[in-house]
C-alpha positions in Angstrom: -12.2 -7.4 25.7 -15.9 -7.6 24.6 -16.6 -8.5 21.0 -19.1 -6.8 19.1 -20.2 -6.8 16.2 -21.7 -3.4 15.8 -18.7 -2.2 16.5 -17.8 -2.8 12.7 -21.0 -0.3 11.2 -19.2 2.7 10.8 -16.8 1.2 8.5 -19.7 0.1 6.2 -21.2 3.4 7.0 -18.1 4.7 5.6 -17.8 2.7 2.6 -21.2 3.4 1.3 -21.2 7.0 1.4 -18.0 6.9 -0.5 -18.1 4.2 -3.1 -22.2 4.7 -3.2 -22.0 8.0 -4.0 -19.6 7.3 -6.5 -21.3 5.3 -8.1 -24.4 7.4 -8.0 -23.1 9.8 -9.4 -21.1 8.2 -11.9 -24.3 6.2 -12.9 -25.8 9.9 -13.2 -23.0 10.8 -16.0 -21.7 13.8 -13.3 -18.1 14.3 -14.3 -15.3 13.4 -11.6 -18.2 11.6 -9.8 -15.9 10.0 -7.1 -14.6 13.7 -6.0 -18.3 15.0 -5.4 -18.3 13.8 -2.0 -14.9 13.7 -0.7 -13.8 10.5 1.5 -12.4 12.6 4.1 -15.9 14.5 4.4 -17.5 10.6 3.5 -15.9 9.5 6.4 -17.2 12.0 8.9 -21.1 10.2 9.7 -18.8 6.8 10.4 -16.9 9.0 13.1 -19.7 9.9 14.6 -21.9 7.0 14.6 -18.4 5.1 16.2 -18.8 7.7 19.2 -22.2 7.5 19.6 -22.0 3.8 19.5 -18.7 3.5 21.8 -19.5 3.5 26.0 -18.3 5.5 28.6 -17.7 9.3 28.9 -17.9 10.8 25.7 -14.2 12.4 26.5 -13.0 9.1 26.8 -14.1 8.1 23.9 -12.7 11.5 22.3 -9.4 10.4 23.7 -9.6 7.3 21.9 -10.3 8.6 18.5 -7.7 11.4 18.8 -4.7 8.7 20.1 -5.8 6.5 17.1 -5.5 10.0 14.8 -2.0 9.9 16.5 -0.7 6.9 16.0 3.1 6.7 15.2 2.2 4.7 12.4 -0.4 6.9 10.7 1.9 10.3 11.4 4.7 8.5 9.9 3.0 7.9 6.7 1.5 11.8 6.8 5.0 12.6 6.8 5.8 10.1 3.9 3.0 12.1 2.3 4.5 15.3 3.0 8.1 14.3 1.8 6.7 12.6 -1.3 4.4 15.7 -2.4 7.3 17.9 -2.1 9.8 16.3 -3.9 7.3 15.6 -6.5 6.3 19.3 -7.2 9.9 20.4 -7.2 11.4 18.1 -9.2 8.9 18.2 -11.9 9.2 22.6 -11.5 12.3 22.3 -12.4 12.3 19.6 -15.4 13.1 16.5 -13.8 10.8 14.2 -13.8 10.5 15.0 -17.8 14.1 14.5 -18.0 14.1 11.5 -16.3 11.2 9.8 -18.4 12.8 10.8 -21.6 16.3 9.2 -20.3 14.3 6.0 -19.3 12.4 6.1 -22.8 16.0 6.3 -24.8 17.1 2.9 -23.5 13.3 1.0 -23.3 11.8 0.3 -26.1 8.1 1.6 -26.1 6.5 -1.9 -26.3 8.5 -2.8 -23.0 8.1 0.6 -20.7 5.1 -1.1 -18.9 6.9 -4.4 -17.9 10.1 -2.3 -16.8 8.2 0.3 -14.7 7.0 -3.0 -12.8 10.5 -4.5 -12.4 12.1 -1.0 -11.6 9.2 -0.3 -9.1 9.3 -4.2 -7.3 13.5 -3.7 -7.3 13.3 -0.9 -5.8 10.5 -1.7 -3.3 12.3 -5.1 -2.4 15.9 -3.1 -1.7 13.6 -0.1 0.5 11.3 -2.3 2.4 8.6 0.5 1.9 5.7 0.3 -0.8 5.2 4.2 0.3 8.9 5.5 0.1 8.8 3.6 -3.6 5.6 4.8 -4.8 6.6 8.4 -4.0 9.3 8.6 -5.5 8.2 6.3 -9.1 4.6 7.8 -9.8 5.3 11.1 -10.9 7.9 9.2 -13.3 4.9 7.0 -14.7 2.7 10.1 -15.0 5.2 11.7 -16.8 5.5 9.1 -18.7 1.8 9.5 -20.0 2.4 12.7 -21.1 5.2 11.8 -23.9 3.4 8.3 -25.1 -0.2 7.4 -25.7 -0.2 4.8 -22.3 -2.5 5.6 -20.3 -2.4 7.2 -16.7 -4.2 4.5 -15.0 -2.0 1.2 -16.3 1.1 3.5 -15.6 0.2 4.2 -12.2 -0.9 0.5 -11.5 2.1 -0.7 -12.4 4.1 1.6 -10.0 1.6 0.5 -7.4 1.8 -3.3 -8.1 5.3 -3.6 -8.3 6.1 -1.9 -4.9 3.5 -4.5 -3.3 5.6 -7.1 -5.1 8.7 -5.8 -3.2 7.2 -4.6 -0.1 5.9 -8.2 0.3 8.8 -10.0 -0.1 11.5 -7.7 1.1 12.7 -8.9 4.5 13.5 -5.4 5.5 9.9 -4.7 5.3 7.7 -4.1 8.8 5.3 -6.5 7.3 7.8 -9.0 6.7 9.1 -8.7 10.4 5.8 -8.3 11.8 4.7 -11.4 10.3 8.2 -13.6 11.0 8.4 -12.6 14.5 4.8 -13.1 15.8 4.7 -16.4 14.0 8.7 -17.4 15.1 10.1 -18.7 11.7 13.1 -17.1 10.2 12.6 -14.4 7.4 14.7 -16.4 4.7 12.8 -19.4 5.1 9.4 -16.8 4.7 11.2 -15.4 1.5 11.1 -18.6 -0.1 8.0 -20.1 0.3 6.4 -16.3 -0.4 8.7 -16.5 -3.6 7.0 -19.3 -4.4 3.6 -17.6 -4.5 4.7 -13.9 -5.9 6.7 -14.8 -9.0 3.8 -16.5 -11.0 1.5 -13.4 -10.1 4.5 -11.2 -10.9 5.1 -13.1 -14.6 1.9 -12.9 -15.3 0.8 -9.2 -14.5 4.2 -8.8 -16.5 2.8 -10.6 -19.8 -0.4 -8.6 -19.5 1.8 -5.2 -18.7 2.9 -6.5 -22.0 0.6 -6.7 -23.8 -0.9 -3.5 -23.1 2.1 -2.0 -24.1 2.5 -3.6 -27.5 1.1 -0.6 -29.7 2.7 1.8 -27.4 4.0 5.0 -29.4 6.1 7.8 -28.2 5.1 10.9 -29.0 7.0 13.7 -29.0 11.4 14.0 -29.2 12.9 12.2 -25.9 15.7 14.7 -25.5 17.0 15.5 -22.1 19.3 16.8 -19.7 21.5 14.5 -17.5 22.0 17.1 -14.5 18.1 17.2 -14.1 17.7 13.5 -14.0 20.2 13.6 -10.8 17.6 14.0 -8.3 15.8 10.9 -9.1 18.9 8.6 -9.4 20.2 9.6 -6.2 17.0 8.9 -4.8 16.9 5.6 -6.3 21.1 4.8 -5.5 20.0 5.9 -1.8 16.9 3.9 -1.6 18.4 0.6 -2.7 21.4 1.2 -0.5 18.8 1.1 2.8 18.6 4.6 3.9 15.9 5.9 5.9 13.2 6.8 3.7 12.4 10.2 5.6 16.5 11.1 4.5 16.0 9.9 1.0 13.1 12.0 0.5 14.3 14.9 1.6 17.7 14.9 0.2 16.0 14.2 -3.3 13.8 17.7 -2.7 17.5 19.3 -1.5 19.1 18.4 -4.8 16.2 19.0 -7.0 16.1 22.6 -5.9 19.4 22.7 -5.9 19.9 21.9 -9.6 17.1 24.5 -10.1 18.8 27.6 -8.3 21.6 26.7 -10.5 20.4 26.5 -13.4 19.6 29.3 -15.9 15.8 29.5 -15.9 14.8 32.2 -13.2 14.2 29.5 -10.6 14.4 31.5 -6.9 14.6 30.8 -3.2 11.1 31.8 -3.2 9.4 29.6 -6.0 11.8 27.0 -4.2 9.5 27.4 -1.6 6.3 27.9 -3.1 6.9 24.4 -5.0 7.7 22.4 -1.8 4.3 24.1 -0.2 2.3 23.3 -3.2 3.5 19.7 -2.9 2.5 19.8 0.6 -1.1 21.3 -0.8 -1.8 18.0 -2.5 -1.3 15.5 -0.1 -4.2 17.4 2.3 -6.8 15.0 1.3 -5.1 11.9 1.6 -3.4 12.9 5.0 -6.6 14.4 6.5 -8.3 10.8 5.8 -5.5 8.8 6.9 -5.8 10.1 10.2 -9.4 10.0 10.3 -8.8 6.5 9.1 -6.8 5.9 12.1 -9.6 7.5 14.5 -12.5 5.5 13.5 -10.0 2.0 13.6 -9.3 3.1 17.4 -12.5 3.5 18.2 -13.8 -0.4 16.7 -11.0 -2.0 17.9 -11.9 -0.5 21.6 -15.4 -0.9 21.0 -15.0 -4.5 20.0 -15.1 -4.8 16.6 -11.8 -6.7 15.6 -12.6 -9.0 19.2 -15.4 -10.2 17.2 -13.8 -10.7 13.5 -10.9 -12.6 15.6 -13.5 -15.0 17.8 -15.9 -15.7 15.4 -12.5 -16.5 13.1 -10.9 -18.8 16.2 -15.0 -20.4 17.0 -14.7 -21.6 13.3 -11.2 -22.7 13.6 -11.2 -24.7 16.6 -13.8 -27.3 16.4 -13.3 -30.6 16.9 -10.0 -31.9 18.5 -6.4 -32.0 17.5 -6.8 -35.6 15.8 -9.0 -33.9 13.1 -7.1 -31.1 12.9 -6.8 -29.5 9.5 -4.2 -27.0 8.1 -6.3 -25.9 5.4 -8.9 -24.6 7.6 -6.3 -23.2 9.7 -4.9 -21.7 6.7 -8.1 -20.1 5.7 -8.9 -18.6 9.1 -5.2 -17.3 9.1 -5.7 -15.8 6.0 -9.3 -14.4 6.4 -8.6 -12.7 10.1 -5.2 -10.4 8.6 -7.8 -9.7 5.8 -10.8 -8.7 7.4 -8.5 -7.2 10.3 -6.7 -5.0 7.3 -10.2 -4.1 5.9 -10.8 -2.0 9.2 -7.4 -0.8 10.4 -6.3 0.0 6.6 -3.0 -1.0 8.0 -1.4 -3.6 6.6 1.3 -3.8 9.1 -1.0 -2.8 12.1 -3.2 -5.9 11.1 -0.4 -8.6 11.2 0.9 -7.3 14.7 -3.0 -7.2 15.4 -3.8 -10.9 14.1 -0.2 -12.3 14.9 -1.1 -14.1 18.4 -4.8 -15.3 17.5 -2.3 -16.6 13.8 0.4 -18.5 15.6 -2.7 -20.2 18.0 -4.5 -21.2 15.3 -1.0 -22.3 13.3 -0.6 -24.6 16.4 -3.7 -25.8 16.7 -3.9 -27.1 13.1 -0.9 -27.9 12.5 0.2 -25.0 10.1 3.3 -24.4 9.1 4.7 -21.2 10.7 6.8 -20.4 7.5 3.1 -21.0 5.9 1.5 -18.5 8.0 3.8 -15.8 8.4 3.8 -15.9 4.5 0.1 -16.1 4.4 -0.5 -13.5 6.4 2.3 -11.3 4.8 0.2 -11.8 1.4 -3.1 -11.3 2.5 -2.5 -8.4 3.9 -1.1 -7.2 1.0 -3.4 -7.9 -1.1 -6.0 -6.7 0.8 -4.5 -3.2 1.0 -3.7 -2.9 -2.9 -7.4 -3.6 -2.9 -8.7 -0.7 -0.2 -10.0 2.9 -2.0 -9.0 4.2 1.4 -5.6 2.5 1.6 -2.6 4.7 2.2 -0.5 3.5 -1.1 -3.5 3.7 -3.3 -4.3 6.9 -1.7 -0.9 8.0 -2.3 -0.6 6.9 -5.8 -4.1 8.2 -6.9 -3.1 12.2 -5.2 -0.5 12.2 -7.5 -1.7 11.2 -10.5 -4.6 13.2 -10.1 -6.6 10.2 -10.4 -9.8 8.5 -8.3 -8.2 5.7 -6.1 -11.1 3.5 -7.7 -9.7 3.9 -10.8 -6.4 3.0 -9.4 -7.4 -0.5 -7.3 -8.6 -1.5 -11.5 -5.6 -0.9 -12.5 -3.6 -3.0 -10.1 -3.7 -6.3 -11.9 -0.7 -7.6 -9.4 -2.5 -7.6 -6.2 -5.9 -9.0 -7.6 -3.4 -12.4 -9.1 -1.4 -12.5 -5.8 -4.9 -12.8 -3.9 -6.1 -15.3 -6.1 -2.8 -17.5 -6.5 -2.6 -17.7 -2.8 -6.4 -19.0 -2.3 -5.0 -21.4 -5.1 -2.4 -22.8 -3.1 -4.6 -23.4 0.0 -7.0 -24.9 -1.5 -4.9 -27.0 -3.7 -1.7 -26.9 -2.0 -0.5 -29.6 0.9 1.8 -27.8 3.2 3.3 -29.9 6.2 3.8 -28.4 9.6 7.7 -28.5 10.5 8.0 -28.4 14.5 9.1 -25.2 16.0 11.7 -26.5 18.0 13.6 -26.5 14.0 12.6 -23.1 13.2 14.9 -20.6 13.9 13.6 -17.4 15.9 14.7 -14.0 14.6 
């Protein structure tokens, strides 16, 4: 495939119009100034310029667009969206997700809520494998939370978001985990560890500072509640720790939730039953619609040439000199920087290791990298990297339901900022020597 590098304008195209405006309008003291121009109507001029850039018949490159709009990956997430709107709208119809704060808020002291909606989150995410199941079904409990303290909804929300990169990145059920183990060959406990290594000191930290956010924390009204109403939430946790399929555990949580409703004495009906789960489904329009135009427009670059180019001029850096000088912490930095700038256009944290994972495992070779090293490197970057995207899918996700700008969100996320920098630590700092794959087990 051809590389080219103006293959990659429409993503800048893209991110001007949406953070620029912003800004503009922030700096202009408009109020909501990030939802004057809406990224799914931002992202529109990027589409366009991509076709007009891309060769061939313009229905080919139509076709293009719409089987990147289609990708399994991106419809599976829509659905996530879908799932995780509904259950959110019902449950909080029909008192649950303030039953279910209030419960939390009886056993954890005020001054320690932010620290455990971390831990709860990153437990969760670890058992679940999913940073999207887990933020779904915890960010309508941090936003309730907000509305019976004085915590804000932004370090809430970040919290929620942070701890389910913590456990998406180091579950080894995630697809990141097994993306990133299998294209590099090195078995997924081995990963674990040396990820461990890297995780817990951004995790302890973002906990102290959770912390201390959290010291002067007040509740503010009585934190009565109802067991039955908090059901739907701890089966949805119990099921999600036990590894079911998140589409199941979703669903069965919107099932109960009206379910508990209908039964209960308020005038809850089939029909406002329905009306909830359809008004859930009315809030996730934005984020789905630019998901898949998301998906479009990183079709079209790739087949235009655009990641060819990030992963050359990556591998032309990288492969200099001969295998005498080789050096694993430039390999180590081209590993990292391809997954990041790869993630940057697909938005895809998984779709970027599967993406980068042959040019990884050549350069890993050819500088004698560690493939535990760069399966774990590549698993981190792209996480980071996503936590850090206005247009990712979990900060999308997050941001829809707390009614809040996904800028404000990626501030918030103190987790994914320390896990980025940790890791930059470690290569520059660290000495990590190659073990022969011959010893490595292949899973």
């Amino acid at each position: 495939m051809r590389a080219n590098p103006l293959a990659l304008l429409p993503l800048l195209l893209f991110l001007a119009l949406f953070i620029g405006s912003g800004v503009y309008y922030q700096a202009a003291n408009v109020d909501y100034a990030f939802y004057q121009i809406s990224a799914p109507v931002a992202i529109l001029p990027a589409i366009v310029l991509a076709l007009l850039l891309g060769s061939g018949e313009l229905n080919q490159r139509l076709d293009t667009f719409i089987k990147g709009v289609g990708d399994s990956n991106i419809i599976t997430m829509c659905l996530i969206y879908l799932l995780a709107g509904a259950f959110a709208s019902v449950a909080k119809a029909v008192g649950g997700v303030d039953a279910t704060v209030n419960f939390g808020l009886s056993f954890i002291p005020a001054q320690f809520v932010l620290p455990g909606l971390f831990i709860i989150t990153a437990f969760i995410a670890t058992a679940m494998g999913t940073s999207m199941g887990t933020i779904a079904a915890m960010a309508p409990i941090a936003v309730g939370l907000t509305e019976v303290s004085d915590l804000s909804v932004p370090l809430c929300i970040g919290a929620v978001v942070g701890g389910a990169m913590f456990g998406d990145n180091l579950s080894i059920i995630s697809d990141t985990t097994i993306a990133a183990t299998r294209s590099q060959g090195c078995n997924m406990r081995d990963k674990f560890r040396m990820n461990f290594k890297i995780a817990l000191p951004a995790a302890l930290i973002t906990l102290v500072w959770l912390y201390l956010q959290g010291t002067d924390a007040n509740i503010t009204q009585d934190t009565d509640y109802q067991l039955l109403k908090v059901l739907p939430y701890l089966v949805v946790l119990t099921m999600a720790l036990t590894g079911f399929n998140v589409f199941l555990v979703l669903f069965s949580g919107i099932l109960l939730a009206g379910a508990i409703g209908l039964s209960g004495p308020d005038s809850y009906s089939i029909a406002q039953f329905s009306k909830d789960i359809y008004a859930g489904y009315t809030g996730m329009q934005e984020i789905m619609i630019l998901s898949m135009l998301i998906g479009g427009l990183g079709a079209l670059m790739k087949a235009q040439g655009g990641l060819e180019f990030l992963a050359r001029q990556i591998e032309r850096l990288t492969s200099k000199g001969d295998s005498a000088a080789a050096s694993p912490r430039a390999g180590e930095v081209a590993i990292s920087a391809a997954v990041a700038l790869t993630n940057v256009c697909t938005a895809n944290n998984t779709v970027s290791i599967i993406i980068c994972g042959g040019l990884a495992r050549d350069i890993a070779e050819r500088q004698h990298v560690d493939p535990r090293r760069s399966a774990c490197l590549m698993d981190i970057f792209s996480c980071t990297v996503q936590g850090l995207l206005p247009y990712g899918a979990q900060v999308l996700l997050a941001g829809s339901i707390a009614g809040i700008s996904p800028l404000i969100v990626i501030a918030n996320i103190q987790y994914t900022w320390l896990l980025g920098v940790i890791a930059l630590g470690t290569i520059i700092f660290g000495s990590y020597a190659a073990k022969p794959r011959a010893q490595l087990a292949e899973y």
